[in-house]
DRENTOR-617251 format. One record per atom (N, C-alpha, C): x, y, z; residue in one letter. Coordinates in steps of 0.02 Angstrom, whole numbers, plus 50000, padded with zeros to 5 digits. Each point is the difference from the previous one (the first is absolute). Example, Ala and Ser with C-alpha at 12.3 -4.5 7.8 and 13.67 -1.06 7.14 Angstrom:
residues 2
506604971650390a 499555005950000a 500455006050000a 499825005349964s 500425005950003s 499615005550037s 
END
This chain:
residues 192
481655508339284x 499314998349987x 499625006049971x 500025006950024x 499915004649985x 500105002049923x 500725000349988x 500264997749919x 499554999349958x 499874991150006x 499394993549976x 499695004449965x 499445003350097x 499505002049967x 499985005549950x 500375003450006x 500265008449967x 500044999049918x 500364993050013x 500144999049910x 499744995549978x 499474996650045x 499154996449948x 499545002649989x 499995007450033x 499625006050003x 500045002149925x 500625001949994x 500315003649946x 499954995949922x 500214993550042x 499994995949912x 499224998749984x 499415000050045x 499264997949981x 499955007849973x 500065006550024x 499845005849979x 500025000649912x 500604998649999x 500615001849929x 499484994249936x 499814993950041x 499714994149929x 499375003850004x 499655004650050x 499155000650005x 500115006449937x 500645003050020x 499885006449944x 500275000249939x 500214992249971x 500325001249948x 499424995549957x 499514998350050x 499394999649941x 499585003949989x 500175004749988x 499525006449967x 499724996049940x 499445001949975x 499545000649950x 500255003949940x 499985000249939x 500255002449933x 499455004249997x 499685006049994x 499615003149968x 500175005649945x 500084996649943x 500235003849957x 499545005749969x 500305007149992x 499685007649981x 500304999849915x 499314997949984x 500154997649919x 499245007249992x 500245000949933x 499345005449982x 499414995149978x 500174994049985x 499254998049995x 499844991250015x 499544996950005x 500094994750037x 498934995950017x 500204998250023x 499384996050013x 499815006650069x 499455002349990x 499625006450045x 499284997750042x 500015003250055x 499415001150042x 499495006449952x 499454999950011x 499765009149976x 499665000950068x 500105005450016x 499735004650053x 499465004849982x 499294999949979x 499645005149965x 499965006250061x 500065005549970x 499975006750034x 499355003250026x 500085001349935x 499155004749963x 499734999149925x 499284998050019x 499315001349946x 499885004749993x 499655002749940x 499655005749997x 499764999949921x 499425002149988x 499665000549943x 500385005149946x 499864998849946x 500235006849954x 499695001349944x 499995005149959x 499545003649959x 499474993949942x 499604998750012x 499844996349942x 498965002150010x 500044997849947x 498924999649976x 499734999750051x 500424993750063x 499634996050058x 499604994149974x 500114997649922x 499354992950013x 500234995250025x 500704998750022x 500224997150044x 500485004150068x 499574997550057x 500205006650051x 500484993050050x 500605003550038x 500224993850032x 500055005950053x 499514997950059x 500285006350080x 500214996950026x 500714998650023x 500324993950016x 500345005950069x 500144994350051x 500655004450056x 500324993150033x 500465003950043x 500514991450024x 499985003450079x 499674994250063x 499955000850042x 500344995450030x 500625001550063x 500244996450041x 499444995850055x 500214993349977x 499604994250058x 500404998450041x 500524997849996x 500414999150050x 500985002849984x 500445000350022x 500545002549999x 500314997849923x 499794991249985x 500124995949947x 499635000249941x 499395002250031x 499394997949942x 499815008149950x 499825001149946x 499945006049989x 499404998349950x 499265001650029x 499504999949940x 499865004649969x 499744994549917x 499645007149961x 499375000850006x 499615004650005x 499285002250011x 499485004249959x 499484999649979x 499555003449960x 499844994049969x 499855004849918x 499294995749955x 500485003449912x 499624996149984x 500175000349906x 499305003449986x 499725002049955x 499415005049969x 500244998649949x 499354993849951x 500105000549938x 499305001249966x 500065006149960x 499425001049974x 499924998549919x 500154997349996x 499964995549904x 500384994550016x 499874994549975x 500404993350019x 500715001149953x 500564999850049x 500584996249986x 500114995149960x 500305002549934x 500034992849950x 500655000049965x 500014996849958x 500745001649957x 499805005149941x 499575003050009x 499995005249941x 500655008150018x 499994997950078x 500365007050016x 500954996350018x 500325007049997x 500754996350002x 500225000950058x 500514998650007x 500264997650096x 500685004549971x 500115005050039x 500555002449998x 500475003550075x 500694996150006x 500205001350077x 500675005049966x 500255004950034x 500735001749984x 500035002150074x 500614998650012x 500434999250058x 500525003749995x 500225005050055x 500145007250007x 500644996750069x 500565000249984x 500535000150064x 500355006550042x 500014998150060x 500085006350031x 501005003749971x 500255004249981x 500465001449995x 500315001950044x 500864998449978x 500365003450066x 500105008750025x 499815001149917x 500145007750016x 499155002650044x 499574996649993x 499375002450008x 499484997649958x 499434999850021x 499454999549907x 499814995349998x 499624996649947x 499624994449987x 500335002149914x 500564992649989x 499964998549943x 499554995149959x 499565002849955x 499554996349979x 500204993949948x 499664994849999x 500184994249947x 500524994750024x 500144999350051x 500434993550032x 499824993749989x 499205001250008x 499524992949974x 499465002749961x 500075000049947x 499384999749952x 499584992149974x 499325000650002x 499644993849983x 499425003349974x 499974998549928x 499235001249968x 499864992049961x 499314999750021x 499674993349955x 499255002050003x 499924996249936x 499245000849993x 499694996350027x 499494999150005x 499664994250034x 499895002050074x 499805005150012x 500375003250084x 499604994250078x 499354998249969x 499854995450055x 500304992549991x 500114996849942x 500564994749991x 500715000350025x 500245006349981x 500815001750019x 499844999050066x 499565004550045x 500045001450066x 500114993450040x 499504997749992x 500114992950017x 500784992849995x 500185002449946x 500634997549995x 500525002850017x 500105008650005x 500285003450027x 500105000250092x 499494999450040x 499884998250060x 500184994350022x 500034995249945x 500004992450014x 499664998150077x 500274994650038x 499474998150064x 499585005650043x 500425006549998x 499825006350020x 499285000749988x 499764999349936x 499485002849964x 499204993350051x 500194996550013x 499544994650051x 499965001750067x 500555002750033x 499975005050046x 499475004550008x 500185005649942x 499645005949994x 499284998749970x 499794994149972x 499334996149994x 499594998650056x 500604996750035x 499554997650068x 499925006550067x 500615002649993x 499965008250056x 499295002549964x 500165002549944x 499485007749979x 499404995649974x 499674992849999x 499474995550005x 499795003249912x 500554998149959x 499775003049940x 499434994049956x 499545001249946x 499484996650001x 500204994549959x 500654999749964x 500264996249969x 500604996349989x 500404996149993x 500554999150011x 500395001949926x 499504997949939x 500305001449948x 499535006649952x 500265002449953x 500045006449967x 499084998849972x 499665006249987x 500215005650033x 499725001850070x 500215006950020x 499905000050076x 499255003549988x 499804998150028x 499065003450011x 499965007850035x 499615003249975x 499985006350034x 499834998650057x 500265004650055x 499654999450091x 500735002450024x 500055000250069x 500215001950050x 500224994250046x 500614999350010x 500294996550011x 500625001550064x 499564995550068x 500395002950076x 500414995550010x 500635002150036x 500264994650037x 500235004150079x 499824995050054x 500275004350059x 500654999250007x 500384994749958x 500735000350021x 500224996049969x 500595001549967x 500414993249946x 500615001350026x 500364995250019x 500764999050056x 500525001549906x 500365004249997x 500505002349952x 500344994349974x 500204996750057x 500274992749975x 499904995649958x 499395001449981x 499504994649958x 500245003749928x 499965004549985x 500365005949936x 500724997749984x 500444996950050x 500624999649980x 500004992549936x 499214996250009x 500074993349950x 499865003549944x 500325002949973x 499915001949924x 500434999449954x 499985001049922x 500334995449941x 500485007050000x 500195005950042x 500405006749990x 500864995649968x 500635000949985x 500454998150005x 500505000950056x 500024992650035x 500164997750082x 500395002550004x 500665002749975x 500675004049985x 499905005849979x 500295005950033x 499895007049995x 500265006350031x 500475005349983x 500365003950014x 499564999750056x 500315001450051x 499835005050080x 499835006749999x 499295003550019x 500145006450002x 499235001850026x 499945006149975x 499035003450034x 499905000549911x 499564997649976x 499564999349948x 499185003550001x 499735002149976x 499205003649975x 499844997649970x 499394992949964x 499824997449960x 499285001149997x 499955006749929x 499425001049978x 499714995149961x 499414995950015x 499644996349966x 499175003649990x 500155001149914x 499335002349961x 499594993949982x 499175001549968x 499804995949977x 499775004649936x 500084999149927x 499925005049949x 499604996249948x 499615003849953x 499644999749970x 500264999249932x 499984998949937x 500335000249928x 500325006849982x 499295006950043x 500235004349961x 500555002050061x 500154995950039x 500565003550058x 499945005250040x 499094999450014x 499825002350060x 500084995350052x 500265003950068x 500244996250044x 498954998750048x 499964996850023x 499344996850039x 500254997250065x 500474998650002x 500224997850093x 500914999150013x 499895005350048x 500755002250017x 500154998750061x 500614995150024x 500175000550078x 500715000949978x 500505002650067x 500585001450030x 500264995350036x 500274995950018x 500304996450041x 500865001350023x 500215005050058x 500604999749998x 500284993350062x 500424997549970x 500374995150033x 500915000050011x 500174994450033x 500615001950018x 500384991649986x 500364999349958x 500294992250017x 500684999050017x 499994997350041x 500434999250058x 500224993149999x 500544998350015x 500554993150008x 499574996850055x 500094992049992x 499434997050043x 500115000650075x 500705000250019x 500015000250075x 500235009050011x 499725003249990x 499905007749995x 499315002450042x 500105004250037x 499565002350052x 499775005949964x 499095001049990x 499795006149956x 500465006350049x 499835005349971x 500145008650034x 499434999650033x 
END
């Protein structure tokens, strides 16, 4: 009887562990993004973004601050992002993702895709469509999650990325500069 049990023990063990899950370590794939760090960078300031990311709960990670636009946002200025990957030897290789278009408050909007209604309704911007009105613009908290509905391409090497997004003028003066470093990660992948 003992036996029995010994070797129904053994045969339920052996079927529970031979269904493991496939998680395949492919370099690139359908990704989570994990944002790191904001931070402003060198520009005029007529568009100022003081942005920071504050833990709400263990799951939740908000973004916080205000936009400062002092000349309205239109398509006269250009939208320019280049995207910088972290290397193995060290460094920030620059140009992994480059995106320039004119039209920078049209692009933005299509560029953000659902994202961009989000960040309408968080930062209570005065318009939904172009251009953006000068003022100051708060939000106490936008859940990160809401950022992941965007038109970015859903498929994408794995790695820590820096995506400088400018807003530039004809003569290619830069007017509003943010940093965004992020991390994209395989969907059932636990951040660092």
């Amino acid at each position: 009887m003992i036996i029995k049990k010994v070797f129904v023990l053994f045969e339920f063990f052996y079927l529970v562990e031979s269904n493991t899950i496939f998680l395949p370590n492919l370099p690139l794939g359908e990704y989570r993004t994990v944002f790191e760090r904001v931070f402003p960078c060198k520009s005029t300031n007529t568009f100022q973004a003081n942005l920071y990311f504050s833990k709400k709960t263990s799951n939740i990670t908000e973004m916080k601050g205000n936009f400062t636009v002092l000349k309205p946002l239109d398509d006269s200025y250009t939208f320019d992002i280049n995207g910088a990957s972290w290397s193995l030897t060290g460094g920030w290789k620059p140009n992994a993702v480059v995106y320039i278009a004119k039209n920078a408050c049209s692009n933005m909007k299509i560029f953000f895709g659902s994202a961009w209604n989000s960040l309408k309704e968080n930062f209570n911007f005065s318009s939904y469509n172009c251009p953006i009105s000068p003022g100051t613009y708060i939000s106490s908290g936008m859940d990160l999650k809401k950022i992941e509905h965007h038109n970015f391409p859903k498929v994408y090497f794995y790695g820590r990325y820096k995506l400088t997004m400018k807003i530039k003028d004809l003569e290619n003066n830069v007017h509003g500069c943010c940093i965004f470093e992020l991390s994209l990660i395989r969907p059932w992948e636990k951040p660092i």
